[in-house]
C-alpha positions in Angstrom: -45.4 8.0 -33.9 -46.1 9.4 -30.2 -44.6 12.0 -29.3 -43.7 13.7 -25.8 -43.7 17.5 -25.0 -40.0 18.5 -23.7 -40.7 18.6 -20.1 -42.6 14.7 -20.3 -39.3 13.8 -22.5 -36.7 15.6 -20.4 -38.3 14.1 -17.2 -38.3 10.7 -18.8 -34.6 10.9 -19.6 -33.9 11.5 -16.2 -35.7 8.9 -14.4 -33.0 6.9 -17.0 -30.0 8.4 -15.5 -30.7 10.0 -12.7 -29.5 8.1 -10.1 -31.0 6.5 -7.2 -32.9 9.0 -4.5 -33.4 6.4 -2.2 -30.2 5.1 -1.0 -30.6 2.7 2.0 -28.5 2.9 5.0 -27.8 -1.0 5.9 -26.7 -2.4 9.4 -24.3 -5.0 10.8 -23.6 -5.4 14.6 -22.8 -8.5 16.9 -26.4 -7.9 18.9 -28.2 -8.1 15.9 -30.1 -11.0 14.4 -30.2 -12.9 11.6 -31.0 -12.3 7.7 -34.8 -12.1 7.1 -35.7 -13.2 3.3 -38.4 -14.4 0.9 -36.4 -17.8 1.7 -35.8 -17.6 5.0 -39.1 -16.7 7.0 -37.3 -17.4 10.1 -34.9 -14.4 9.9 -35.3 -12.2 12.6 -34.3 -8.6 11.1 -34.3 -6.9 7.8 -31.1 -5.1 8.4 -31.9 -2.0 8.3 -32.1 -0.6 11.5 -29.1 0.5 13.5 -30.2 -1.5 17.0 -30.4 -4.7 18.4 -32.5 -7.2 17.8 -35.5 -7.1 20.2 -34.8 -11.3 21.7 -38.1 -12.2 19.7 -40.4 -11.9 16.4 -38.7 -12.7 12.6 -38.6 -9.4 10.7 -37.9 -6.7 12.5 -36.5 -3.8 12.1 -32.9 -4.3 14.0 -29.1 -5.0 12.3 -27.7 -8.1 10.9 -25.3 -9.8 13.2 -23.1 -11.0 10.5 -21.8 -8.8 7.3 -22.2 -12.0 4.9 -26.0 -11.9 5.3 -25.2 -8.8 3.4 -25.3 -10.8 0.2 -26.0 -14.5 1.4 -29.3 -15.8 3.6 -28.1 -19.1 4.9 -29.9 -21.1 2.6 -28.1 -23.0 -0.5 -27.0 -21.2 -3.8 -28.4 -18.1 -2.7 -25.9 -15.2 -3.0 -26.8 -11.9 -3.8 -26.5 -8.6 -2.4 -29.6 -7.3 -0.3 -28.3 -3.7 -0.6 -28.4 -1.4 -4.4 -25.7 0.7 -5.8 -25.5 3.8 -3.6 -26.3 2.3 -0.8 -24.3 2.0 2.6 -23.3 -0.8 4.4 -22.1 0.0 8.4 -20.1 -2.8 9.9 -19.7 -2.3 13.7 -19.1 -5.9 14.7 -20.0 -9.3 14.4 -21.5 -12.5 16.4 -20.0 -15.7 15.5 -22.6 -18.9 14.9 -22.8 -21.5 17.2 -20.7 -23.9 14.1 -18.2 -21.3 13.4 -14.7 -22.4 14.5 -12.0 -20.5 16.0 -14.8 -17.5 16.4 -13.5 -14.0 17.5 -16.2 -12.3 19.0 -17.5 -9.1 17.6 -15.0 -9.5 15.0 -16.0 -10.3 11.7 -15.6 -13.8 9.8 -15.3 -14.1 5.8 -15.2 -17.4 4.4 -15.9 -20.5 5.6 -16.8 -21.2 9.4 -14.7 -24.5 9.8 -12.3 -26.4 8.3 -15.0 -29.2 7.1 -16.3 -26.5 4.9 -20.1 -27.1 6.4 -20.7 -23.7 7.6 -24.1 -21.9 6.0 -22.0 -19.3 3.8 -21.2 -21.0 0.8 -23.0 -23.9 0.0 -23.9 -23.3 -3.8 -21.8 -20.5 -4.6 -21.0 -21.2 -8.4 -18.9 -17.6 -8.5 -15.5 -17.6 -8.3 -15.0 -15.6 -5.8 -16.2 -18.4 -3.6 -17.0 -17.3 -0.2 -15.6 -13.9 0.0 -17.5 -11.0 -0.3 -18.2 -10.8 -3.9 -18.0 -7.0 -5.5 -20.8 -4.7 -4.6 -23.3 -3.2 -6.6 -21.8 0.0 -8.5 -22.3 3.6 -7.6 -22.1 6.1 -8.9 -20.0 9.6 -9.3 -22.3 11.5 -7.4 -23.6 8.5 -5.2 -21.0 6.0 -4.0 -21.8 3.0 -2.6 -20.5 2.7 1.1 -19.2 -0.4 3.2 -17.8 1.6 6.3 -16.7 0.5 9.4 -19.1 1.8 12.5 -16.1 4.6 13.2 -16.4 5.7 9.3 -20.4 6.5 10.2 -21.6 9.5 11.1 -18.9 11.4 13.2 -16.2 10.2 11.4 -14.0 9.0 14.6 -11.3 6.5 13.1 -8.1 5.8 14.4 -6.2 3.9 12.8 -2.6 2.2 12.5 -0.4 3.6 9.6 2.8 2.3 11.3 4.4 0.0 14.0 4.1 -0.6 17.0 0.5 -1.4 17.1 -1.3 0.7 19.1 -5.2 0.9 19.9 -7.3 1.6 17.0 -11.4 1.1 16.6 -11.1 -0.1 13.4 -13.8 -3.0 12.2 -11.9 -5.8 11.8 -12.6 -8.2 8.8 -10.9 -11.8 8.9 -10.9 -14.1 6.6 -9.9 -18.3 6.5 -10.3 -21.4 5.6 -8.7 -21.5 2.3 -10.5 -18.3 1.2 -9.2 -16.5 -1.7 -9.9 -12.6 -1.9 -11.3 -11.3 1.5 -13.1 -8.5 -1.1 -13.0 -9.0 -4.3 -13.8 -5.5 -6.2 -13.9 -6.9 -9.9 -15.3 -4.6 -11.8 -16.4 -2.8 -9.2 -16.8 1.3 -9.7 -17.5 4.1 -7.1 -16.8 1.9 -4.3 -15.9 3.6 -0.8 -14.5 1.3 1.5 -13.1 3.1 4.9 -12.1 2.4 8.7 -11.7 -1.3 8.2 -9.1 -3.7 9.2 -8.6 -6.4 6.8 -7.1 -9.3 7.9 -6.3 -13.3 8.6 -5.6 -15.0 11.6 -3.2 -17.3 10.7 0.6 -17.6 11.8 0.5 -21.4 11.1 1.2 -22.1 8.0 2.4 -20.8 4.5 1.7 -20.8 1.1 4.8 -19.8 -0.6 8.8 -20.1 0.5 11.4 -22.3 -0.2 10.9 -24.5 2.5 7.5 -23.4 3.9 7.9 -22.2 7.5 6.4 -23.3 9.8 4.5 -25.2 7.1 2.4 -25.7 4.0 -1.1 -24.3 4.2 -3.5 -27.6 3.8 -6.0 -26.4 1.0 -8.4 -29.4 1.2 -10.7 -30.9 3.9 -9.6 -29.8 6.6 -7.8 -26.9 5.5 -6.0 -24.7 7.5 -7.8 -21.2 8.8 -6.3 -18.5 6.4 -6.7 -16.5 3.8 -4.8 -15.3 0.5 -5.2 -12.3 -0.7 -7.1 -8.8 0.9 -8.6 -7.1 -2.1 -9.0 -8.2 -5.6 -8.9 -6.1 -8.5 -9.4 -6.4 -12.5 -8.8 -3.4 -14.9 -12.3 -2.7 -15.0 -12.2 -1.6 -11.3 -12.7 2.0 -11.0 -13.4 5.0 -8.8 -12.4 2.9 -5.7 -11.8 5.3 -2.4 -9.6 3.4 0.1 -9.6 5.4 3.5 -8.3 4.2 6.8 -7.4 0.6 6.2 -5.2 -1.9 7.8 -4.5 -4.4 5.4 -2.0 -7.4 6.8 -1.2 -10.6 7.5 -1.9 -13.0 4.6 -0.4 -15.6 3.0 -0.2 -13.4 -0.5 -0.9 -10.1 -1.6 -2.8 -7.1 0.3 -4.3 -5.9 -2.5 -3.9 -7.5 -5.7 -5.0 -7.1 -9.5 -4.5 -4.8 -12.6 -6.9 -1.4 -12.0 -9.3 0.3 -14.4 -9.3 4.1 -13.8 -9.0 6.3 -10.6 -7.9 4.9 -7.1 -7.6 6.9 -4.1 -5.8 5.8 -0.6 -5.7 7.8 2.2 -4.6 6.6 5.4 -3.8 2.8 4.6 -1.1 0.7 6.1 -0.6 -2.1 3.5 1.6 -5.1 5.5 3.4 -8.5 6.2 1.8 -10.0 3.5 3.6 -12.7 2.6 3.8 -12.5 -1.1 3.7 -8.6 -1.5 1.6 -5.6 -0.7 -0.2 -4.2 -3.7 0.7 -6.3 -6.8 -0.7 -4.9 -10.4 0.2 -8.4 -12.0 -2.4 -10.7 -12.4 -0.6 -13.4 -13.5 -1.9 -13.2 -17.2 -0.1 -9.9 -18.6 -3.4 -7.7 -18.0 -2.5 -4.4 -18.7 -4.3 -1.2 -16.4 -7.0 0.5 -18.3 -6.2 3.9 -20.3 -7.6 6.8 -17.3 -5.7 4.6 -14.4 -4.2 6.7 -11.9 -3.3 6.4 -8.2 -3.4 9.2 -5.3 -2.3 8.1 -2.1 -1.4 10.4 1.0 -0.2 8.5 4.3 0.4 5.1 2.5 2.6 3.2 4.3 4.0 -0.7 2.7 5.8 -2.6 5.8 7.6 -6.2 6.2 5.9 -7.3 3.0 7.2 -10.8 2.0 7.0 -11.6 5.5 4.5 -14.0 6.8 2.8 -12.7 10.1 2.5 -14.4 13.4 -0.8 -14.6 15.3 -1.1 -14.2 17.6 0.6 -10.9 17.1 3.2 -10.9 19.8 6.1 -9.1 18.6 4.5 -5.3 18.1 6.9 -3.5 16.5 7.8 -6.4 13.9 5.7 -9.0 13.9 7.1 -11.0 11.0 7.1 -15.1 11.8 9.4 -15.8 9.0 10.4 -14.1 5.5 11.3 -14.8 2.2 12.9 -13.5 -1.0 13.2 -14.0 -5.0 16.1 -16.3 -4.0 14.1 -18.6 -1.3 10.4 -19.1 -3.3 8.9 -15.7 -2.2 9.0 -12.0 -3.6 8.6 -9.3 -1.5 7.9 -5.9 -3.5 6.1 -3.2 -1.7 4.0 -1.9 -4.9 4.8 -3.8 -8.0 3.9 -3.3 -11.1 3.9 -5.6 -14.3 2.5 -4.5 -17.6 1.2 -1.6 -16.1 0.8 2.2 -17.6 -0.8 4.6 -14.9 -1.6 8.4 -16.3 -1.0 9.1 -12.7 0.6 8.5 -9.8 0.9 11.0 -6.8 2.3 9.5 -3.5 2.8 12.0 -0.4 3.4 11.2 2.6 4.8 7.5 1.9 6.4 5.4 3.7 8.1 2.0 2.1 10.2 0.2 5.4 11.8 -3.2 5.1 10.2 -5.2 2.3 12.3 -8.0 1.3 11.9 -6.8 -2.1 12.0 -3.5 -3.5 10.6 0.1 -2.1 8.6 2.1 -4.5 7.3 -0.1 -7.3 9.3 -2.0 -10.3 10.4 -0.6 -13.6 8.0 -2.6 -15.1 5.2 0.3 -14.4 5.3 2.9 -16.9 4.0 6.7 -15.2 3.0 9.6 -17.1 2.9 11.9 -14.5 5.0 10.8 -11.1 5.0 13.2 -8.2 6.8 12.1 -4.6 6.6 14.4 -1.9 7.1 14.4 1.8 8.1 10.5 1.8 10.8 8.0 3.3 12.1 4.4 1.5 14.7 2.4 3.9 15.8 -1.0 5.0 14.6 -2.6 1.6 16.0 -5.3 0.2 16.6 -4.2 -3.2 15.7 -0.3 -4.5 14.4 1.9 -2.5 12.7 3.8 -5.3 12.5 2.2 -8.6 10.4 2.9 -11.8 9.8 3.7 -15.1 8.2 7.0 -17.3 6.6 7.1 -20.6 7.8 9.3 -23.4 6.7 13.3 -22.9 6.3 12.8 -19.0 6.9 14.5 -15.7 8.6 13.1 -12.6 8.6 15.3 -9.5 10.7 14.1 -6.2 10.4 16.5 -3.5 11.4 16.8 0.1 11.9 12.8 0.8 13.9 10.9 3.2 15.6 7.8 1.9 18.5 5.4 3.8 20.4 3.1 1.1 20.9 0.0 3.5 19.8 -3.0 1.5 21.6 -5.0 3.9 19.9 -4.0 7.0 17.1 -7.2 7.0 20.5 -9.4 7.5 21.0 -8.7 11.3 18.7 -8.9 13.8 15.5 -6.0 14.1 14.6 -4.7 17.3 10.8 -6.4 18.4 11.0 -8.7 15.7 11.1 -13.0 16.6 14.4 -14.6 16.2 13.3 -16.6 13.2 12.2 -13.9 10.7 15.1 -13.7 8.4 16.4 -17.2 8.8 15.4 -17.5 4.7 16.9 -14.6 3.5 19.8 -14.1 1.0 18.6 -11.6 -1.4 20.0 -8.5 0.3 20.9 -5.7 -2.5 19.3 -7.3 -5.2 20.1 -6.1 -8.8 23.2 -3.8 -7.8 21.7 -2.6 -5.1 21.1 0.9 -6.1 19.3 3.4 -4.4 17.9 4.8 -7.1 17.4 3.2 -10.1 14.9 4.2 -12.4 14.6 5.0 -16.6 13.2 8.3 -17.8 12.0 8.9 -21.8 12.5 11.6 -24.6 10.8 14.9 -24.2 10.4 14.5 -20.4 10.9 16.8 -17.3 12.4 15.3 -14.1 13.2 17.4 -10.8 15.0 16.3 -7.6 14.2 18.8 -5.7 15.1 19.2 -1.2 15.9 15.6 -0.7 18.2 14.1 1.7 19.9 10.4 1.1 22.3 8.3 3.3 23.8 5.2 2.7 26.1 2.6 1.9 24.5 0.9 -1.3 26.7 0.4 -4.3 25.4 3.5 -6.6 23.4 6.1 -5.3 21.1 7.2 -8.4 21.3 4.8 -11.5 19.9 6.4 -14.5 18.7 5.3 -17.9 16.8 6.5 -21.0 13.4 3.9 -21.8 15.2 3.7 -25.7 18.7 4.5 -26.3 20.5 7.6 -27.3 17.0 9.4 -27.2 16.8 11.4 -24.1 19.0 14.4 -25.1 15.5 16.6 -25.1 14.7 15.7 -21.4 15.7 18.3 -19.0 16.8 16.2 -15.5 17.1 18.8 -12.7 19.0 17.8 -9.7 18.8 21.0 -6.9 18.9 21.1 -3.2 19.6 17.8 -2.3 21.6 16.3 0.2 23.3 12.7 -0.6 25.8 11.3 2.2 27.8 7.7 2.0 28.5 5.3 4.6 31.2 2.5 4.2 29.5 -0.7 5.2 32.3 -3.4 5.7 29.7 -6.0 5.6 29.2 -5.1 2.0 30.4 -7.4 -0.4 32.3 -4.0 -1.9 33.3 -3.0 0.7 33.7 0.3 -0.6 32.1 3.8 -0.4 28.9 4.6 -3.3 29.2 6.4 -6.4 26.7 9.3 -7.0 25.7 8.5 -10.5 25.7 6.1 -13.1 24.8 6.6 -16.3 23.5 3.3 -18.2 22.6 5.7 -21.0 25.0 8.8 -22.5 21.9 10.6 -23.4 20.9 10.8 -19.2 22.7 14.4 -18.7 22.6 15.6 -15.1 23.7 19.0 -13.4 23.3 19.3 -10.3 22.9 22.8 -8.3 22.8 24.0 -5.0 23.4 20.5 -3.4 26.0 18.7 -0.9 27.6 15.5 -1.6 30.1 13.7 0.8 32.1 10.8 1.7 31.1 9.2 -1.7 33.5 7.3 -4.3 33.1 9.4 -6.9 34.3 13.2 -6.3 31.4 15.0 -7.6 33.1 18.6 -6.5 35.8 18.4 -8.8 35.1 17.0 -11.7 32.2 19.6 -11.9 32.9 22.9 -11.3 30.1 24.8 -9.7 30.5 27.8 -6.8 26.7 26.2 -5.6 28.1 22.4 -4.7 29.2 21.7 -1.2 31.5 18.8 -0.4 31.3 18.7 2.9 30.0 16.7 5.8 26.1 17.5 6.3 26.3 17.4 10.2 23.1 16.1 11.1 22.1 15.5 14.8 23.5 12.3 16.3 25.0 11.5 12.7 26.6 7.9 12.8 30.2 6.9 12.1 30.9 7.3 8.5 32.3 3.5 8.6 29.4 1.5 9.8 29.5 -1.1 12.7 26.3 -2.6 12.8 23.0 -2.4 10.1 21.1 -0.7 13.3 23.1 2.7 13.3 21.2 3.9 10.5 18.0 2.8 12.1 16.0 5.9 13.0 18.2 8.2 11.3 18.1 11.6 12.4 18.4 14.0 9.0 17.8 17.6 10.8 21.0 19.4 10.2 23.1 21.0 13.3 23.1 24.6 13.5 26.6 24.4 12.2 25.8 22.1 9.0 26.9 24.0 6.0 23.3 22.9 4.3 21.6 25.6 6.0 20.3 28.8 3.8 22.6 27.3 1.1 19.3 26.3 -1.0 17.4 27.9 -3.8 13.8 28.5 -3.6 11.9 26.0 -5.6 8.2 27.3 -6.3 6.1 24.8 -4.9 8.5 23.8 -2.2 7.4 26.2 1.0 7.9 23.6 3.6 10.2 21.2 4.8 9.1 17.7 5.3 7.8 18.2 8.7 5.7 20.9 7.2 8.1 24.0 8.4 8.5 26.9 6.4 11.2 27.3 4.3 13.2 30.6 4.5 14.7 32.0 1.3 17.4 30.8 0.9 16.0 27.9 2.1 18.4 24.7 3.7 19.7 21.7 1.1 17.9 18.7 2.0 14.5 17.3 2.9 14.9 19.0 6.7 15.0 22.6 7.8 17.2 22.7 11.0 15.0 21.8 14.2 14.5 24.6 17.0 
């Protein structure tokens, strides 16, 4: 038997685990050169320099001009990544080869180069990921691997879009076509960073979902049309993934799509007009998310998903070619989940805006702990905030903004084209609640400084996961403003109720809150000194009985200095400012909105 002394032994255990010291810094950039390899003896750089390439020599130490020489070298069957776990990758543009069709100089092109499918990319490529990137070597928790756009290098400088109209942003832009699937595919991936990247697909011609496809169906053989399918891919063994300062829009599916296997993290990422959905958990096979999944997102905003986008983008502020819903061969959900338990799930600073589907996720995801702060729903087509909570959990809704007009994707938007909702039936989908979500024994929930306008049928619909068994769970209602409209355009044509109960366990008492202009009379029927039935007064408020969807549109929800929500609040702990971060007095206003100054 040999045997080691402790510091031989303990040195040898960590060259085992340790991980890697000598993390490489790769480089992409449109006046760099091509991929240097054991196969490929005419490359002219290594990659791993962050300048251009010199105009002569093979080898040299100067960028990539294309991120797929990242893990491919032009020559056939040869596809793996040149960088290790914990390295990074920096993406500052792209040159397009001389056979690359519809090229977009220095933006940068995943897939195929041309509809013949004889560009240099993916010849050979048995995976089935095809020619998208395929996922990146693993990090680790202490060293993450890194593909960054040039703004996410050094001084971090990104500016990107997390809502419409477009405006400038510097933002590497990633597009992907020809039939290709997944523009990233992160299966399996773990401690992944991807930041200040757009994802994208430069399409606008053709479709590959809707009953009928508009303009039309997306030719999948040779020659196929240029787009793509889905942005990023995900399998329940995908974990630690850090999503910062994305743009993710425009394909023919899903943004981001794929059950998830531990802890994702979003900050900064507009997810939209995708024409299938924004981020769908469903796989398509019942995968359920792996036990430890969780999502934090801050500044997460889903827009016009279900919508297919034109490009060129001409209409800024609602660039949606055509839509469709669950009644016309599309979908339309902003996050949806199927089969899906998450431990976790913190959203603040949301924004879910005319998807022709639902808001905030399905009742099909099941959330242990749920917290909702500082966010807006409106103009969806069916909830605006729907889901579901396991047994013994917490839900936490604080300071949000939310407008009830399911109908408003039936008229005309302002800077959107003519044709988007010509396919579009769906409006108020399954009852058209406002709220509709089912909580479960032994659980907490608080409603805590919110403020909610509309004409939908019910306000907050409310039900128990199993029946008769959520006597236990204490469901706090305080603070809260809720305000109807009368649309006559609705097939009711009558005011909302404030709640329905599906289940008699659900027991509600509200405190401290204003409720007018509603079908049920909340005032009476429960007697509390703290209730306020009377109109809010915001600034600008529009006629209770509604003219046209766009009066709602932009809604102001600061109270006048007259409304009788100001100072009638109680203080809730971890509620110190409003949503536009002022400080709340004590007492502080009902509603989401301190009075403005």
């Amino acid at each position: 038997m040999v045997k080691l002394r402790c510091g031989v032994l303990l040195t040898f255990l960590l060259a085992i685990v340790a991980p890697s010291l000598s993390a490489a810094t790769w480089y992409v950039r449109a006046d760099g050169g091509t991929r240097y390899s054991a196969r490929v003896h005419s490359g002219q750089c290594d990659g791993k320099a962050d300048v251009a390439y010199a105009g002569s020599g093979t080898n040299q130490h100067c960028a990539f001009n294309d991120f797929r020489y990242m893990w491919m070298d032009g020559t056939y069957g040869n596809s793996a990544w040149v960088i290790s776990g914990g390295d990074t990758v920096v993406i500052r543009g792209c040159a397009a080869l001389p056979e690359q069709q519809n090229p977009d100089n220095p933006h940068c092109r995943i897939g195929e180069d041309n509809s013949k499918n004889t560009g240099i990319f993916c010849q050979g490529v048995s995976d089935y990921w095809g020619c998208s990137m395929p996922p990146p070597p693993n990090g680790t928790s202490s060293n993450h691997t890194k593909i960054l756009g040039g703004c996410a290098f050094g001084n971090y400088t990104c500016t990107p879009v997390i809502g419409y109209p477009y405006t400038s942003n510097n933002l590497t832009q990633l597009y992907s076509g020809w039939n290709a699937g997944g523009l990233m595919w992160l299966n399996g991936a773990s401690y992944i960073d991807i930041e200040g990247l757009e994802l994208t697909s430069h399409n606008g011609a053709c479709t590959t979902l809707g009953a009928p496809q508009w303009p039309k169906g997306c030719s999948t053989g040779v020659p196929t049309n240029d787009f793509g399918r889905w942005g990023i891919i995900t399998t329940n063994k995908t974990s630690n993934i850090t999503l910062q300062d994305l743009y993710i829009h425009g394909f023919t599916n899903i943004g981001i799509g794929g059950p998830i296997g531990g802890p994702f993290t979003l900050t900064r990422v507009f997810i939209g007009f995708n024409a299938f959905s924004g981020w769908n958990f469903d796989d398509g096979r019942s995968t359920p998310d792996a036990p430890g999944s969780s999502i934090a997102a801050n500044h997460v905003r889903m827009e016009g998903n279900g919508c297919l986008e034109e490009y060129p983008i001409v209409h800024k502020q609602f660039p949606a070619l055509s839509c469709w819903d669950t009644n016309s061969g599309g979908f339309g959900d902003s996050w949806s989940g199927q089969d899906t338990k998450l431990d976790s799930f913190i959203c603040d600073h949301c924004v879910m805006a005319y998807n022709t589907k639902d808001g905030f996720i399905g009742p099909h995801t099941l959330i242990t702990y749920l917290k909702i702060t500082n966010s807006e729903s409106y103009g969806n087509m069916g909830q605006q905030w729907k889901w579901g909570t396991l047994p013994g959990s917490t839900t936490i809704f604080e300071n949000n903004f939310t407008v009830g007009n399911c109908r408003r994707m039936s008229e005309p938007m302002p800077g959107a084209p003519s044709t988007y909702n010509r396919y579009l039936t769906g409006f108020c989908r399954a009852a058209g609640d406002v709220f509709s979500f089912f909580t479960a024994a032994n659980s907490t929930v608080l409603f805590a400084n919110n403020t909610t306008v509309g004409y939908s049928a019910t306000m907050f619909d409310l039900s128990c996961q199993q029946s008769n068994a959520c006597g236990a769970t204490r469901f706090v209602f305080r603070n809260n403003i809720v305000l109807g409209f009368l649309n006559p355009r609705d097939n009711s044509n009558e005011l909302p109720a404030l709640f329905y109960f599906s289940d008699p366990s659900v027991k509600v008492e509200p405190d401290h809150s204003l409720f007018f202009n509603l079908r049920s009379k909340p005032c009476p029927a429960i007697t509390r000194s703290n209730l306020i039935c009377d109109s809010p007064a915001f600034v600008n408020q529009s006629p209770l009985t509604l003219a046209n969807e766009g009066q709602l549109d932009n809604f102001n929800f600061h109270p006048t200095s007259g409304s009788p929500a100001i100072g009638h609040g109680a203080a809730v702990s971890d509620v110190t400012t409003d949503y536009y971060g002022n400080a709340r007095p004590n007492p502080p206003s009902i509603g989401a909105a301190e009075p403005s100054h």
